[in-house]
MIZAKOL-155260 format. One record per residue (C-alpha): residue in three letters; x, y, z. Coordinates in pm, whole numbers, padded with zeros to 5 digits, always signed. Last residue first. Example, Ala and Ser with C-alpha at 12.3 -4.5 7.8 and 13.67 -1.06 7.14 Angstrom:
BEGIN
ser+01367-00106+00714ala+01230-00450+00780
END
This chain:
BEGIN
unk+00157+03163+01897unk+00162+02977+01539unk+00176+02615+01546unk+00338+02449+01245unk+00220+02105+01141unk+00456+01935+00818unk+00305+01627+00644unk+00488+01309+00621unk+00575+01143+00354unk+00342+00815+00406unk+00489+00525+00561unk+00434+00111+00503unk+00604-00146+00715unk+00427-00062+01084unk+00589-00278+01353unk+00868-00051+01400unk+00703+00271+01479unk+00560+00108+01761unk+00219+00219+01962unk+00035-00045+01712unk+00260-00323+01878unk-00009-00595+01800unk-00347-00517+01596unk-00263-00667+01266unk-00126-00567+00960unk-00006-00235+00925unk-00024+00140+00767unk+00162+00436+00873unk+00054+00815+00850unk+00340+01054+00941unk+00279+01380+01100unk+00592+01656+01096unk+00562+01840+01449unk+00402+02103+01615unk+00210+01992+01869unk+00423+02133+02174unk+00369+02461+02033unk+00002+02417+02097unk-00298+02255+01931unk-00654+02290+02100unk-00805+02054+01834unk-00674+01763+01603unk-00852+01575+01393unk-00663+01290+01218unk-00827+01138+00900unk-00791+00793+00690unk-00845+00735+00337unk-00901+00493+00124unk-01272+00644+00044unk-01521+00387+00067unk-01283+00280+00335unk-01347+00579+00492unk-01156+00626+00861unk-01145+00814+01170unk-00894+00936+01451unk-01009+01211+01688unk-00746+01428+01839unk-00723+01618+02155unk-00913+01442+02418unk-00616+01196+02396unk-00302+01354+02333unk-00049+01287+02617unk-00269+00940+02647unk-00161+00878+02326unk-00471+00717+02105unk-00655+00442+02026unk-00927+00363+01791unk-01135+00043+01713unk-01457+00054+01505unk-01299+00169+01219unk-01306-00124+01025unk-00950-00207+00992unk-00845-00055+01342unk-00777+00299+01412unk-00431+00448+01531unk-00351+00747+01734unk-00021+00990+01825unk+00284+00756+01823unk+00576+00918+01855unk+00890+00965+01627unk+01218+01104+01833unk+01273+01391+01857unk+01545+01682+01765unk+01288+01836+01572unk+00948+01707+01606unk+00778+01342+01472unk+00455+01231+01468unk+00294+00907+01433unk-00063+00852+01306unk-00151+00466+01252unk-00402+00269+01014unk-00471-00113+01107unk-00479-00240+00729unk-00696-00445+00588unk-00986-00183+00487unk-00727-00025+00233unk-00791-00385+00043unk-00832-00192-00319unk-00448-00044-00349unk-00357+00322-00270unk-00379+00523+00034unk-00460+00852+00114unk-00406+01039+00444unk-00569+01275+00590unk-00510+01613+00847unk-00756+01774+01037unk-00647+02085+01204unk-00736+02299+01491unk-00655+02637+01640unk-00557+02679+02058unk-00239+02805+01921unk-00280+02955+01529unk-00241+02694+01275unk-00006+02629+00980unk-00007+02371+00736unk-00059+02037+00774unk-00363+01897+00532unk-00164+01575+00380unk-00037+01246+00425unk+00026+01010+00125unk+00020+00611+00155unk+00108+00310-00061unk+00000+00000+00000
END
């Protein structure tokens, strides 16, 4: 599958910002679909995933009540909503797609990446 992230841009503090990711290839509803992002001099964290079907959705605890992760199969795509960003939020975001529920926090256990697309948080 291939995957491309888009919507960043930038956002005043306290703005929002829903970001998506496409995907290629006609089983998109296979793949447990993850948002990771990643800040200078950081290291990439996980930020929310959503199962297959959409019915399953996790997200950081440092973010949750932030973001809302969804899906459209019909669609191959698969959103991030974001709300109340700060400084702290700014960030490239990187979609990732995987097989399976296990290890959806790590960055290793998902094989396919989108670009990245780059969040900047205005103050």
């Amino acid at each position: 599958v291939q995957l491309q992230a888009f919507g960043g841009g930038l956002v005043q503090r306290g703005g929002s910002l829903r970001l998506s990711c496409a995907a290629s290839g006609r089983i998109f509803s296979a793949y447990f679909m993850g948002w990771f992002r990643q800040a200078p001099g950081k290291e990439r964290e996980f930020v929310a995933a959503i199962s297959g079907s959409g019915v399953g959705t996790y997200y950081s605890g440092s973010l949750k009540g932030r973001t809302t992760v969804s899906r459209d199969n019909a669609k191959n795509t698969v959103y991030l909503q974001m709300y109340s960003l700060t400084a702290e939020d700014a960030a490239v975001y990187y979609c990732a797609a995987k097989i399976g529920t296990i290890g959806y926090m790590s960055v290793r256990e998902y094989g396919y990446w989108g670009q990245g697309t780059l969040v900047t948080v205005s103050s």
